[in-house]
N, C-alpha and C positions, 0 to 999 in steps of 0.2 A: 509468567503470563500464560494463558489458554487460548486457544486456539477459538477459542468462542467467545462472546460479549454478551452483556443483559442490553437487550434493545432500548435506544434513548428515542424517545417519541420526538418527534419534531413538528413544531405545530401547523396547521392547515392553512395552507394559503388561499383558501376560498370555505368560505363557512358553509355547511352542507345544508342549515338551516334557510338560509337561503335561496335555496335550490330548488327551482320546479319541479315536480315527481318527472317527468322526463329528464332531467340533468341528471337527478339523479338517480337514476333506473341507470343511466350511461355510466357516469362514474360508478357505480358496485360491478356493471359488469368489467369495466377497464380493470377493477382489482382483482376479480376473479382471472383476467385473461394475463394480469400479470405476475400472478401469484401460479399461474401453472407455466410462465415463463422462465421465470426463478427456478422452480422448482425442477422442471427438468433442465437446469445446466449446469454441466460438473464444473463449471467455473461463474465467478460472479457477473452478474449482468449491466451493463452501464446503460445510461440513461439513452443515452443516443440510442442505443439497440431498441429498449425499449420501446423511444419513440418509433423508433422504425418500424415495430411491428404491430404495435397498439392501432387504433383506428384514431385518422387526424381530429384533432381536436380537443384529445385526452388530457386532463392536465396531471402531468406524469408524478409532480411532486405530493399532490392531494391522493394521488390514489397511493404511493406507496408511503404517504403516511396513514392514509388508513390501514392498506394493507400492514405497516409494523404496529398499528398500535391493536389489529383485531391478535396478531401474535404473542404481546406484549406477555402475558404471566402463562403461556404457552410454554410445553418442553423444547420448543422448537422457537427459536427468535427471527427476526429479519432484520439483518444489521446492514448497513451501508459503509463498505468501503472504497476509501476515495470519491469517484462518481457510478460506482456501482455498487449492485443489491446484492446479496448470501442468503440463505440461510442458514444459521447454524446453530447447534446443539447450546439449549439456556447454561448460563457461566456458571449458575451454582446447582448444576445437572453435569456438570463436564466430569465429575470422581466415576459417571457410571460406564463411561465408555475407557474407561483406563485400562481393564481389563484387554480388551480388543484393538486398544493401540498398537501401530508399530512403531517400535522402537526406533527413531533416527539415530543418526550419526552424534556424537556430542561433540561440538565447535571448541577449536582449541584456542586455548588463554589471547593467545594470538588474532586467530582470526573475530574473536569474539572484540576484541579492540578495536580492530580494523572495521569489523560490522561497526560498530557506536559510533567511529570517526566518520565514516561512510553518511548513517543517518545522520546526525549533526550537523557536518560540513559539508554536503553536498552542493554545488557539483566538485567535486575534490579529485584532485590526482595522486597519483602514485609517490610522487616525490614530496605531496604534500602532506602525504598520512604516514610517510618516514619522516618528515619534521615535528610534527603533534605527538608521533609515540617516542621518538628519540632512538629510534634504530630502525634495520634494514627492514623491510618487508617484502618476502619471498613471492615470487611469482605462482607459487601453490598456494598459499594462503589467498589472494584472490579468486585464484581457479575454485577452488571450495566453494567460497560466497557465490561466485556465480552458476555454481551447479545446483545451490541451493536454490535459484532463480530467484532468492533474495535481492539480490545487488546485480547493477547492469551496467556494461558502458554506454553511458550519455553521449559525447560525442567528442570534440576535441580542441584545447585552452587554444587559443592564439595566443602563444608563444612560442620562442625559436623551440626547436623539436616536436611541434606541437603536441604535446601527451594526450594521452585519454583521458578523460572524466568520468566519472564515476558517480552512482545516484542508487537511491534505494527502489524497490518494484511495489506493486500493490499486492503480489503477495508475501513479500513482508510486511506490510499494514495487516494482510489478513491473518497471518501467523499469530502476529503478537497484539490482534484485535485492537489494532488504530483504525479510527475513523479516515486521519489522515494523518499526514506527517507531525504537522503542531501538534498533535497528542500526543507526542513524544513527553517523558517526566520531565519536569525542568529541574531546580537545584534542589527546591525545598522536599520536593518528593524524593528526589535521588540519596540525598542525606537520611531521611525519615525510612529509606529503604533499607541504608545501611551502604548503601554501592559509592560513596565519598569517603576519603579519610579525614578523620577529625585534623589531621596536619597538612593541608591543603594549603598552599599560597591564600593570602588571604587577600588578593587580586584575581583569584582563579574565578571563572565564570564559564556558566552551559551555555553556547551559542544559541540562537535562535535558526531554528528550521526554515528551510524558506515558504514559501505559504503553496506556491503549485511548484512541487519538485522537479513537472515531466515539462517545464520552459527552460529552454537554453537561454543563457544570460550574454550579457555585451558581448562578454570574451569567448564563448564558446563557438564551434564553426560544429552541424549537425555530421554528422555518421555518411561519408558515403560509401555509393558498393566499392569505389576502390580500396577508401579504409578497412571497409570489410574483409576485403581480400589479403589486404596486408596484413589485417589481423586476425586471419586463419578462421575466418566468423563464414566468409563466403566462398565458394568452390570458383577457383580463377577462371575467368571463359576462354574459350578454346577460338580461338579467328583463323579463318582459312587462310594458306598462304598465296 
């Protein structure tokens, strides 16, 4: 996978045809004002923000689908991940920047397992992704994924010991150019990939993703600072005596 996507136009929620030459004088400037919003932020922009900064009344979906589809056969795309906007280099333009890539780290057999169960099963824990792989999993091979700011702790199961949970980030949607999490491959792809073995259980089946990964479910209790604390995430405070 690349780091990039061929922009999917998504269609207009208000027909521009429609439109009074004042509406739409407002909408091309909302695209222009969001188009140099995108553009200058070294991270992708969410819709909220958007609305935050646009002038009220913009209709934010119409303008960045103009804005992707004025990008569309551009070397440059506008792609949406999750509920924010990118732009990035067109997917069958990506062999030209190879050259000026840096080289990451390469994920080992391990942690690359632990990443799949991670997106798959999410919210999952620790002891859950040593039952699905069938052995131990080290506390460095997490530490990795979340260095890659791939994978994150979600928050914590209600059960006894309460564990952490575990969930994927949006910039691993953006790495490996998901929209969102369900664009994950399902089986037929993953076979036709080659990433299955022809001697698979033939009961075996690819879970389904959950549809908004970033909701805590029944069982889970959210992140607090004390968790944080205990788990070396936040600097303990200091109380007078």
């Amino acid at each position: 996978m690349t780091d990039s996507a061929n922009a999917t136009v998504i269609p207009f929620l208000s027909d521009e045809a429609d439109m009074n030459p004042a509406e739409r004088l407002h909408l091309a400037e909302a695209v222009r004002m969001a188009e140099a919003i995108v553009f200058a932020s070294a991270e992708p922009v969410s819709e909220k923000q958007l609305a935050q900064r646009l002038p009220d009344g913009v209709n934010i979906a119409a303008a960045m689908a103009e804005l992707q589809q004025i990008y569309q056969r551009r070397g440059v795309n506008l792609v949406r991940i999750g509920d924010a906007w990118a732009f990035r280099t067109a997917g069958d333009l990506a062999f030209l920047m190879s050259r000026d890539a840096v080289q990451q780290k390469k994920l080992s057999r391990a942690a690359l397992e632990v990443l799949a169960i991670i997106a798959y099963h999410q919210p999952v824990t620790r002891a859950e992704i040593e039952d699905i792989r069938g052995v131990e999993t080290s506390k460095g091979t997490l530490d990795t994924l979340l260095e890659t700011e791939w994978v994150r702790m979600r928050g914590r199961r209600r059960t006894p010991g309460r564990p952490v949970t575990y969930g994927t980030t949006e910039k691993f949607l953006d790495h490996f150019a998901l929209e969102e999490i369900r664009d994950l491959p399902g089986m037929d792809e993953l076979k036709g990939a080659g990433l299955l073995s022809s001697r698979m259980p033939s009961n075996f089946s690819v879970p389904q993703p959950p549809s908004d990964p970033d909701l805590l479910t029944e069982d889970e209790d959210p992140l607090t600072d004390i968790d944080l604390e205990e788990l070396g995430l936040l600097t303990p405070r200091v109380t007078d005596d």
